[in-house]
N, C-alpha and C positions, 0 to 999 in steps of 0.2 A: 564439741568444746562448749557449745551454748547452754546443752544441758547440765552439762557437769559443773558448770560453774554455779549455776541455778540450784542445784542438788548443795553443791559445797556450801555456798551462801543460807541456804535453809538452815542445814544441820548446824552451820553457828550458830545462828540467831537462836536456836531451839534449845540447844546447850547452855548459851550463854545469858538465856532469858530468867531462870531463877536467881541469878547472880546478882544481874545486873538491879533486881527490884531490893533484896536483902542491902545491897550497897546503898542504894538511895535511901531507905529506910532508916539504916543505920543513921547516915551523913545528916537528914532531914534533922532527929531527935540530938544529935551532938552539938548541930548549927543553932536551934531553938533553945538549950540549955546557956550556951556562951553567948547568945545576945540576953536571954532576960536575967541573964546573972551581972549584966554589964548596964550600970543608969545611965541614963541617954537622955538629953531632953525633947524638949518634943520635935524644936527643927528638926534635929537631926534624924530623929525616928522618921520625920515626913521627909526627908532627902531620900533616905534610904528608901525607905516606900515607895516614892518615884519612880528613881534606879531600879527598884526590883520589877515595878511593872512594864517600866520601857522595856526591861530585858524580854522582861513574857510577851512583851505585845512584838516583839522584833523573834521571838523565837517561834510566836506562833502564827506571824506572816512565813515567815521560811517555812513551818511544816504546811500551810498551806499551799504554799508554793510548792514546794517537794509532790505534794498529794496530787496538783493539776499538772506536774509534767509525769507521775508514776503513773497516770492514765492516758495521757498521751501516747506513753510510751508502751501501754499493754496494748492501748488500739494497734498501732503502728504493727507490732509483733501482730496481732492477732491477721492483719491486713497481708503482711510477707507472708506468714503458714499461710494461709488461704491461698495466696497466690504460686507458691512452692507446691501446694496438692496437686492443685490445676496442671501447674507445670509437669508437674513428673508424673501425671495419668496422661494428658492427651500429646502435649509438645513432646515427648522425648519417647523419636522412632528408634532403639535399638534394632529393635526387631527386624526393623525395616532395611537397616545398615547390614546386618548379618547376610538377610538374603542377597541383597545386591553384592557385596564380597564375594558371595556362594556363586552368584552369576558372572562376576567378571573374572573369576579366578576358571569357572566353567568355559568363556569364551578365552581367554588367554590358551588354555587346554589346544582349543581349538585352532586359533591359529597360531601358536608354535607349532604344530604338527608339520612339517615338510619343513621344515625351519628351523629349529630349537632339536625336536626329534624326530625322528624318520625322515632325516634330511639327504638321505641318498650323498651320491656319490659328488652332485654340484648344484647350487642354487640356481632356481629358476626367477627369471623376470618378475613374472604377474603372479606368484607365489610372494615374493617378496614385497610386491606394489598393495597388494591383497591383506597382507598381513601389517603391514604397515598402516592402513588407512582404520585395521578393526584396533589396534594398539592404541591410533590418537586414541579414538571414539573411549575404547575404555579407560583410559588417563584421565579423559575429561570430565567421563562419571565421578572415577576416583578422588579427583581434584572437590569439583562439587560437593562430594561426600564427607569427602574434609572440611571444605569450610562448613558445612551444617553440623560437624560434630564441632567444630571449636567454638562455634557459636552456643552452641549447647553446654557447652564446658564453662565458658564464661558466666551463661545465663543460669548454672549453680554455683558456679562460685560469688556469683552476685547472692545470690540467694542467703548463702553463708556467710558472707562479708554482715549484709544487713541485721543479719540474726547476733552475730561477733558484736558489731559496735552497737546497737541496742540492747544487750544485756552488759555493756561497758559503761552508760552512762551512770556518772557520781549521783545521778538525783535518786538511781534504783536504791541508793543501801540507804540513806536517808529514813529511818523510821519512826515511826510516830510513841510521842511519850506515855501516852495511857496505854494499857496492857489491853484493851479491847482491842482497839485499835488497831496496837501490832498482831494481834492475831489476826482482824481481819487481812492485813496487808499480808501476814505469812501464808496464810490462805491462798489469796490471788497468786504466790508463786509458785505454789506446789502445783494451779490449777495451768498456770503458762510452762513448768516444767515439764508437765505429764503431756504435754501439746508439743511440746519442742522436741523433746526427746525422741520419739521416732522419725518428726522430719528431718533433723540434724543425722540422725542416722541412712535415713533412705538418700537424702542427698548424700553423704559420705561412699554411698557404695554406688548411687548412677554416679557421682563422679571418676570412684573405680573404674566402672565400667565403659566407661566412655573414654577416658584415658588410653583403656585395654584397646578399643578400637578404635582410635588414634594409629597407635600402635602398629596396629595390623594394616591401617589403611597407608601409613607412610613404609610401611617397607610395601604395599601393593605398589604404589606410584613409585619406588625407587626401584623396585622391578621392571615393570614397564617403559620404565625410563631408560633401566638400559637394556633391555631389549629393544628398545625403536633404535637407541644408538647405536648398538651391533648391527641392526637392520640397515641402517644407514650406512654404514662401514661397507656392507657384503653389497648395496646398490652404489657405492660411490668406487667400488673394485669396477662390480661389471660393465658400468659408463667408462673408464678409463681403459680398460680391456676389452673394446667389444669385441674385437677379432679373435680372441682366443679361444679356444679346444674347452669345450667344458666336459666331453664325453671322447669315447675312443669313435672309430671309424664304425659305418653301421653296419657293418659286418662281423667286429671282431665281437667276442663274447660279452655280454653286460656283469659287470664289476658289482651292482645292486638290482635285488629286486622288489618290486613292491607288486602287491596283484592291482590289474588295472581295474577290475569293479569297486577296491577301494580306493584307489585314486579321483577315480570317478564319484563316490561318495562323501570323500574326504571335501573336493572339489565345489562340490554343491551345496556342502552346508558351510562352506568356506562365503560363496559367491552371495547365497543368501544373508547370511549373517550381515555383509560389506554390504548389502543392500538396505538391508532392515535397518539398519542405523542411519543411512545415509539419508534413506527417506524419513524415517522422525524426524532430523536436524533441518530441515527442507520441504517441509510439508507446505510454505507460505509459497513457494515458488513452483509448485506442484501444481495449488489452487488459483495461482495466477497463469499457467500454462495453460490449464483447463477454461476459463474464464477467456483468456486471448482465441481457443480456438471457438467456444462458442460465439462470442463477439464478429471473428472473421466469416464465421457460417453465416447469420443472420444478416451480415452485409453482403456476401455475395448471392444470399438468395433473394436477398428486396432487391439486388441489383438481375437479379434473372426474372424477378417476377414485372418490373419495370419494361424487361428487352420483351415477355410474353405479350404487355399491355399493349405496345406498340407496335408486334407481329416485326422485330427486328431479329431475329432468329434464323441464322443460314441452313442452309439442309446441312443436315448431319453436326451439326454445331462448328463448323469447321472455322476454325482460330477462334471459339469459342468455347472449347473446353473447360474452362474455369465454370461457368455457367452451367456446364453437362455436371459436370461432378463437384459441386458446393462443398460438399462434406470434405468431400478426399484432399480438394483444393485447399481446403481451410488448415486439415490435419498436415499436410507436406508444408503448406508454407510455416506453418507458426513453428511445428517441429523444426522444423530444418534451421529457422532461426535463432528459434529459445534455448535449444539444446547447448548454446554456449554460455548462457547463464547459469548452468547449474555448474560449478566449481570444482573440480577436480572430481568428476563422479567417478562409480566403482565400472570396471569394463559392463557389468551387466545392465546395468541402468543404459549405456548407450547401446548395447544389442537390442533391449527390449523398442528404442525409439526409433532405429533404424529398422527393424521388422514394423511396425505400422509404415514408415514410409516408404519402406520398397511394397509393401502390399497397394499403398493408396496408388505408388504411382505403373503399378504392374496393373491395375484396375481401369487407370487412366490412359494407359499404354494399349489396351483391348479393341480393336478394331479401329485402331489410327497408325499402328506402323506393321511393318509387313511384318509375314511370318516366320521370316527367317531370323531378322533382327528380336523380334519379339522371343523366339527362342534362345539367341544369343543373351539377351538378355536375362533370364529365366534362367539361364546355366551360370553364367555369372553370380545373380543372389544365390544362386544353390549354392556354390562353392565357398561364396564372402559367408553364409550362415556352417557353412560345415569349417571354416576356418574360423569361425568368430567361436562356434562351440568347442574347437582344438584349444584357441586361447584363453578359453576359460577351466580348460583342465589344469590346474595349480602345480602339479610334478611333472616331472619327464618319467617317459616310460617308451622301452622300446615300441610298444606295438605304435604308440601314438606317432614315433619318429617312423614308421614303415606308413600309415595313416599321412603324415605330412608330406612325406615322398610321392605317394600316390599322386595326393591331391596338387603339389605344385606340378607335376607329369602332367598332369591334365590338363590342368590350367595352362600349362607353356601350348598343349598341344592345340587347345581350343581357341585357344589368342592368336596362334600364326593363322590355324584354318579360316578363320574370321577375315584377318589381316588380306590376307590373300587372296582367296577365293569368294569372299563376302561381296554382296552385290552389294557396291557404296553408291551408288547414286540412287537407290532407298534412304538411304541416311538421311534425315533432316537436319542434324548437325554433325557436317563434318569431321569436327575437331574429336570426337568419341574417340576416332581412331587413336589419337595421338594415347590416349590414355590406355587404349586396350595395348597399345604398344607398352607404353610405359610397366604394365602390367606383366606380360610377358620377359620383358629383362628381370623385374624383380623376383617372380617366380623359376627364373632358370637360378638367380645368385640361390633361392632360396634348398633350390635341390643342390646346387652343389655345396653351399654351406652344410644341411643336413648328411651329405654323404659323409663328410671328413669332421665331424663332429660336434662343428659347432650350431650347440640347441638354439640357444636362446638368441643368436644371430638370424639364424633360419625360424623360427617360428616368429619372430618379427618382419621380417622381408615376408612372409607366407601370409601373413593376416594382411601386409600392407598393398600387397600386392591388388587382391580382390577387392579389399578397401578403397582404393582408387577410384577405381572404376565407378562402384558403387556412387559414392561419395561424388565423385563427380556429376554422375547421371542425375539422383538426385538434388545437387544443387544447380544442376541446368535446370531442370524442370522445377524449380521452385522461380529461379529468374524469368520462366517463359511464364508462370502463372501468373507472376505479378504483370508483368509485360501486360498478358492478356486483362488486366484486371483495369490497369490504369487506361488502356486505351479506350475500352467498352464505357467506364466511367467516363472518359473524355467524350466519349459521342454522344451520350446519352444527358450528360449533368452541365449546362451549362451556367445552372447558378444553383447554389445552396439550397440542399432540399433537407427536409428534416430524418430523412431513413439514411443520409450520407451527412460524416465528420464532414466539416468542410476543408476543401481542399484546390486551391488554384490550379487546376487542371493544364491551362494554359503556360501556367510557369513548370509545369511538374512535367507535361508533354505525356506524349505515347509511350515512351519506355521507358525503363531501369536508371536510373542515374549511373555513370561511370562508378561513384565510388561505392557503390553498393556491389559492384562485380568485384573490387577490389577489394572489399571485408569479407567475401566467399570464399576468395581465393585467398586469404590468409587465415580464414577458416577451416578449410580444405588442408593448408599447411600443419595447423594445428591440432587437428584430425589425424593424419598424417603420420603425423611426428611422436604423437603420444606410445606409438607402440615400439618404439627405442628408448631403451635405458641413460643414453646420454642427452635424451632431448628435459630432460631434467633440469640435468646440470647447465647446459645449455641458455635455457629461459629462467635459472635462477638470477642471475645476475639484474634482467628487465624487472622481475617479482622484486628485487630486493630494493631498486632503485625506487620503484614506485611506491614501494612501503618504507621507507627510510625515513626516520623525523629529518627533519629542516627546521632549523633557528632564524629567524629574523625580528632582530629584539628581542624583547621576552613570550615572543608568540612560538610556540613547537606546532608544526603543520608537516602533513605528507603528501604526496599528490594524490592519492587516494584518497582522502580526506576529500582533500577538494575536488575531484573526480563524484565523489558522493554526494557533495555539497551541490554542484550544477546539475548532476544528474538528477537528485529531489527535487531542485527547483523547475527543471524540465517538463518534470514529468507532473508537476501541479500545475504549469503554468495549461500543460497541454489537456489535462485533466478540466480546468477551468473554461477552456474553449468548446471543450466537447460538452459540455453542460452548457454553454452559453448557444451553440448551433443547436442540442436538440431540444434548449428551453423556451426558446426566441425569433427562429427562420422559420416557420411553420406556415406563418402568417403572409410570406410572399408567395405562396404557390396561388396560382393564378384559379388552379381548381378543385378550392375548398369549397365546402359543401356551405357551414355557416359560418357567415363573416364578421358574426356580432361574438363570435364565442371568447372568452377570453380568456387567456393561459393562469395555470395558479401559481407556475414560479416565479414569472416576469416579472412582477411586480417586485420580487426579492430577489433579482439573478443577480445584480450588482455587488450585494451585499453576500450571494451565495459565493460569488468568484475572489471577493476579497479573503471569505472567511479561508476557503481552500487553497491561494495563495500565502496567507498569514500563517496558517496550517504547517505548507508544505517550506513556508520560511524557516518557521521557531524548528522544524525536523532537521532543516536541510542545516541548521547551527549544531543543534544537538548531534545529530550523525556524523559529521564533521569534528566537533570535536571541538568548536571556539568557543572558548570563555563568554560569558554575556558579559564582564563587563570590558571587554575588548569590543564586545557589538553597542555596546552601551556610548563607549566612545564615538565610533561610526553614528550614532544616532543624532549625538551631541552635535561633532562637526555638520551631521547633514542640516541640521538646527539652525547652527549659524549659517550656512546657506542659504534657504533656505527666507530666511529675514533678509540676506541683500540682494540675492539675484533671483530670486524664486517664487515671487508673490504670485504672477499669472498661475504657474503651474500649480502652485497650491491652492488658488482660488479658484481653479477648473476641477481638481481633484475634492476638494469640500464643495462647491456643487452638485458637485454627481456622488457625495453621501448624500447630500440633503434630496436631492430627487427620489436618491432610492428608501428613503426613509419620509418624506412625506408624497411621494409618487403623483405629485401633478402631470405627469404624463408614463405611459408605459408602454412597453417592447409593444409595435402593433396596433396602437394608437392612431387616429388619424388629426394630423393637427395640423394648423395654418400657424408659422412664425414670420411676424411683418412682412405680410405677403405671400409668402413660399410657403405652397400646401405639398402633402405627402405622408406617409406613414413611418412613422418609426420604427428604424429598422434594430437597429443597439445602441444600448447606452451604456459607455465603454465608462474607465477611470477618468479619461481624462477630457473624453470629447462624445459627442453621440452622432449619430450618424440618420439620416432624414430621408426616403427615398422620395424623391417629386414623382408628381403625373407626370413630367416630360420622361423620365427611364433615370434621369444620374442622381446619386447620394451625395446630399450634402452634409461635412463634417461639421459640424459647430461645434466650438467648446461645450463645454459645460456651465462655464459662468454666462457665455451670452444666453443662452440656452431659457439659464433660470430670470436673469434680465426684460430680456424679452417679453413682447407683449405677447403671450403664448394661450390662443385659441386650440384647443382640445375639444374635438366633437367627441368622441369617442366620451369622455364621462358624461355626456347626456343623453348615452345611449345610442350614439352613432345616427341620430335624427338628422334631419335640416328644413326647415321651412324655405319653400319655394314659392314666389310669386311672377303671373301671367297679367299680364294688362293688355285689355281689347277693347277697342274704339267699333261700336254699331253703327248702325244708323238711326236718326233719330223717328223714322218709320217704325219701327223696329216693337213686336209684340214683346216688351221686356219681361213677362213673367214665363215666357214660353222660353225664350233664352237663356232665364233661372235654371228650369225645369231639366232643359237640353243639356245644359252642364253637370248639374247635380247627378245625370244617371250615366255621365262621360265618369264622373270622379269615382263615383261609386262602385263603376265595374271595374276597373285599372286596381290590381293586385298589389301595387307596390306603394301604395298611396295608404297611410294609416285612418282607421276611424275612429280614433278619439287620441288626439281632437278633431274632431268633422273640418272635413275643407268647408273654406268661408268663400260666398260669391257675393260680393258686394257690388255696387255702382257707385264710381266716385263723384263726377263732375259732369255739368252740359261742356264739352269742349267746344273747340271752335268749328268742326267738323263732323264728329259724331261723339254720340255718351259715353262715356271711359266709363270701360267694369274692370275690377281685378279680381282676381282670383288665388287665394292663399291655399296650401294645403300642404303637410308631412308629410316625407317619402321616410319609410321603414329603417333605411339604409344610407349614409352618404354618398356612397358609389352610386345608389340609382336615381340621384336630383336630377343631372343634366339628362340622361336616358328620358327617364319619365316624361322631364319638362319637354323636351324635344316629340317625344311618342305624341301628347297630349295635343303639341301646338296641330299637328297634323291632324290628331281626331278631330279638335275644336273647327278647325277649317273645312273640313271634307264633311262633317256635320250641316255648321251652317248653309254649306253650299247647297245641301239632301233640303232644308226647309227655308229655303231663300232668304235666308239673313244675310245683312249684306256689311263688309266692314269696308266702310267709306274712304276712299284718300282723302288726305290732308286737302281740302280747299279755302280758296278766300275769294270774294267778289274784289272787283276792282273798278271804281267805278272815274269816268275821266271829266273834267269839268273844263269848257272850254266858255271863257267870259263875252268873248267878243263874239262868237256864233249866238251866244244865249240872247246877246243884247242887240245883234242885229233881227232875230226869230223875234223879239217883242214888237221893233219897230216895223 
């Protein structure tokens, strides 16, 4: 439209341009004739004259004015084409759209397949469960893909919009009177229409074309959409129906069939598919899983390499096993916990995680429990893995249903033999039993469900069965490893070492807390539970609770939300601790090598801990979902608090900025506060914490802190000048006494030589000559040592060259007047 109107406006002016000069020429010579045919005097001729140049001078502001906004207006144009090129070579992926269609209409293919067609004679569970999690995943593409093409559709119609009202403005037809002039001007628009014209056209047709697929992307999502609904319909049948007949008795003839090598193949590009996306969406939780277990590795092996140093090691590692096997320990506990963080996974994802931890704990099982149990056990994962691969076969097929009969036969049979005839007082934990029992009843429902038809009743009880067991084993043995872990720690860790978080051992004790057994075994339930169809419906009602907006005011919150919101803050606040233990306890181990060394974070861990607290604040609003200026509020109020009851705390809290930002003392430090010597152990928000040479911490705020008359050896390099004062005798060869001392100081290791101990003599006393003796010890831990070491050399020397250090004496002399003056007479 930009161009043609550009075109249209041309061909006037071009046509209209010999007219318009013949008219004026005419009008000029007619208007010249009938003023000089008419007497005038002279006012009136200069009135006129006036008028006619205010006219010119007002008509030839306006064409200049016309002329500076006709060029603004061709920049502008020139500025939009430029940026409309850019746009429609690099920003607009058609291409890119097409393929991704071609792929999700390819995985759509795939899972309708047992579903949509070749749906056999009845729907199955995890066909449906399978099919349903690859539908979101491709919706979600779908969706995305939409909004990148309406974005794109905008961002030409912007395009076009700009091009429309910039060849709209009044100032373009504006043309100039001299006939150069307009030429030049017609010029300039033959050279912006020859410009406009194809971008006006290319965007005309990417907007076609993106319209087009539009198009095709909203009937993909309104496909999809309802297909997940169908899906939903056929999974909210078989939760309300679980007891019913999906198939005849396994005997009578099969109604459909499918060959089981493509079942089997169908199966597996099914399971992978549900994988491959699951892990894209989920890659951060992958790398935090891997990161948690290496983290538990390197603690439990500085905690094995601690039991070597100090030859605490039982024969055979016995209640020691976490220790024996670091690796296996690390990979069972962190699995067995983490795996409830990933969210609704695809069945494959927790087959692959439960095969590492029946292998870690089949490795850890080897030469600790007998061989009987050790095989019972080994026949167990056999069957939970030949049951875990049955329920990842996506269709029913008779052989699989003669395959499930075998396999719950065996399992009923192998569970009584055990039950029965198993030596239990081998068992380290009784209670196994209970579960290999529980096992065995669900394995017989599952054969008889399986005889008389019902699939997907019986291959749920058939995976759940083995699952049990398994599941249970493994999460006894992640509870015995921690058991073993905390205790080991408690014998070994009695204060904060820098290779251990710290962790009050005392309060934490020897073992497991109760309610840690109590999120296993709701774990366990969970686990459980997932391989029935109505455990869905079931725990939708808790799902929907907890994600439910909630009004209070004009605030909308969910518990989730706020579930999010303390769990961020949790996990910074704890985040902040663990960088304050491995930035700042270093320095109380009693058997560090150099005691002058000093940390590089210490001096910034204050301000390290705020920023990652402030951090995991502003996330912990953001992820939540509260408006800032609802926190703004909060800030406000805390404000006015803050001014009438809160001055201490805010003046211990600006304290311990300004410490960590002008750093008059730091983490490990050795300082004297009026009186009270010790080393600093942390310097918290709000208080900092002092260890004495007696053994207890003292807390002191922060403001007394900075108050205080606060001696800091440590910024002078951890030195101390020591002085000795010794009283001779006045017999005494005093250059030889020099001598005697000077090669005492000189050989003593811990005494510095520059600056040189000074040996001086002070005074004649009343008894003997006082000398003192000055000199730096390297270190302030080794003043009282030295000065103590030295008194003894100084003595046991003297004694070697008979110097002698005089007691205090005094003459006393008695004056008696009446003896004196009878002795004259």
């Amino acid at each position: 439209m930009t161009s043609q109107r550009l075109l249209f406006f041309l061909l006037i002016c071009i046509f209209s341009l010999g007219s318009i000069k013949l008219c004026a020429q005419q009008h000029d010579a007619l208007k010249h004739t009938v003023v000089d045919s008419l007497p005038k005097s002279f006012v009136n001729r200069m009135q006129e004259f006036a008028k006619k140049s205010s006219e010119e001078s007002i008509s030839d502001f306006d064409a200049d004015k016309a002329t500076i906004a006709q060029i603004k207006i061709f920049d502008e144009l020139k500025r939009v084409l430029q940026k409309a090129k850019i746009y429609l070579k690099k920003d607009l992926d058609t291409t890119g759209t097409k393929t991704e269609l071609k792929e999700i209409e390819a995985d759509f293919r795939i899972a309708g397949d047992g579903v949509f067609v070749n749906r056999g004679t009845a729907q199955t569970f995890r066909n449906l469960t399978a099919t349903s999690k690859i539908l979101f995943e491709l919706e979600n593409k779908a969706v995305k893909r939409k909004a990148g093409l309406d974005a794109s559709q905008s961002a030409l119609n912007n395009f076009r919009y700009q091009l429309d009202s910039l060849s709209s403005i009044p100032a373009l037809f504006k043309f100039p009177k001299d006939s150069v002039s307009l030429m030049r001007y017609l010029k300039k628009i033959v050279v912006i229409a020859y410009e406009v014209k194809p971008i006006d056209s290319a965007l005309k047709e990417a907007n076609g074309n993106i319209q087009t697929l539009i198009n095709q992307v909203n009937l993909t999502v309104f496909r999809l959409q309802s297909s997940s609904e169908e899906i939903e319909s056929y999974q909210k049948a078989m939760a309300e129906n679980a007891y019913r007949r999906d198939f005849g008795n396994i005997w009578d003839r099969e109604g459909y069939y499918r060959p089981f090598n493509e079942i089997l193949s169908h199966s597996m590009v099914k399971g992978l598919l549900t994988l491959g996306f699951y892990a894209e969406n989920n890659q951060g939780r992958m790398i935090i899983l891997l990161l948690l277990i290496a983290i538990c590795f390197i603690y439990l092996r500085s905690l094995k390499n601690i039991y070597l140093e100090r030859a605490l090691l039982n024969p055979g590692f016995e209640n020691q096993l976490v220790l024996k096997y670091p690796l296996l320990s690390a990979l069972l506990i962190i699995i067995s916990l983490f795996q409830f963080m990933f969210i609704s996974p695809p069945f494959i994802l927790n087959v692959m995680l439960w095969l590492v931890s029946c292998i870690c704990v089949s490795l850890i099982f080897k030469q600790y429990i007998s061989k009987y149990w050790m095989r019972i056990w080994l026949i167990m994962v056999l069957f939970f893995f030949f049951a875990a691969f049955g329920n990842l076969i996506l269709q029913a097929s008779r052989m699989e249903r003669w395959l499930m009969l075998g396999g719950s036969l065996i399992g009923c049979i192998a569970g009584g033999i055990a039950l029965i005839l198993g030596p239990k007082n081998e068992l380290r934990e009784k209670w196994i039993t209970y579960s290999i029992g529980l096992m065995v009843g669900l394995e017989m429902a599952a054969t008889i469900a399986n005889l008389f038809g019902r699939y997907n009743l019986a291959k749920a009880l058939f995976i759940s069965g083995f699952l049990n067991v398994v599941i249970a084993i493994l999460f006894l043995w992640t509870v015995r490893l921690i058991n073993e872990g905390l205790s080991l720690a408690f014998n070994v860790y009695s204060s904060p070492n820098r290779k251990l978080f710290y962790l009050n051992y005392e309060k934490v004790g020897s073992r497991t807390p109760v309610l840690f057994y109590v999120l296993l075994v709701i774990g366990w339930i969970i686990l459980f539970g997932r391989n029935f169809p109505a455990f869905a419906y079931l725990s939708r009602p808790l799902i929907e609770f907890f994600s439910q907006d909630r009004t209070i005011g004009n605030y909308t919150f969910s518990i989730n939300n706020l579930v999010l919101f303390f769990g961020i803050m949790a996990i910074a606040v704890i985040i902040s601790k663990i960088v304050s233990f491995f930035a700042s306890d270093w320095h109380l181990d009693k058997n560090r090598g150099d005691k002058s060394k000093k940390q590089g974070i210490g001096s910034w861990l204050l301000l390290v801990r705020i920023s990652i607290l402030s951090l995991g604040l502003f996330l912990a609003v953001g992820a939540a979902g509260i408006p800032m200026d609802r926190f703004t509020i909060v800030l406000s109020a805390l404000g006015v608090g803050i001014g009438f009851g809160l001055q201490t705390l805010v003046n211990n809290l600006v304290s311990g900025l300004i410490i960590a930002f002008e750093k008059p003392v730091n983490v490990g430090d050795i300082v004297d506060v009026d009186g009270q010597g010790g080393t600093m152990k942390s310097i918290g928000f709000r208080s900092s914490i002092i260890a004495t040479w007696d053994g207890a911490d003292v807390v002191m705020p922060n403001g007394d802190l900075l108050n205080s008359h606060l001696i800091n050896w440590s910024l002078g390099g951890n030195r101390k000048r020591i002085s000795i004062v010794i009283g001779i005798a006045y017999h005494t060869d005093l250059e030889k006494c020099r001598q005697l001392l000077k090669e005492l100081l000189e050989n003593e290791e811990r005494i510095l030589k520059s600056p040189a101990p000074v040996i001086q003599y002070e005074q004649f006393g009343n008894s003997a000559i006082d000398l003192k003796i000055y000199f730096w010890t390297k270190h302030i831990a080794d003043a009282l040592p030295t000065r103590s070491d030295l008194i003894i050399a100084i003595n046991k020397t003297f004694k070697a060259n008979n110097i002698d250090i005089p007691f205090a004496q005094q003459d006393i002399h008695l004056h008696y007047p009446d003896k004196d003056k009878n002795d004259n007479e």
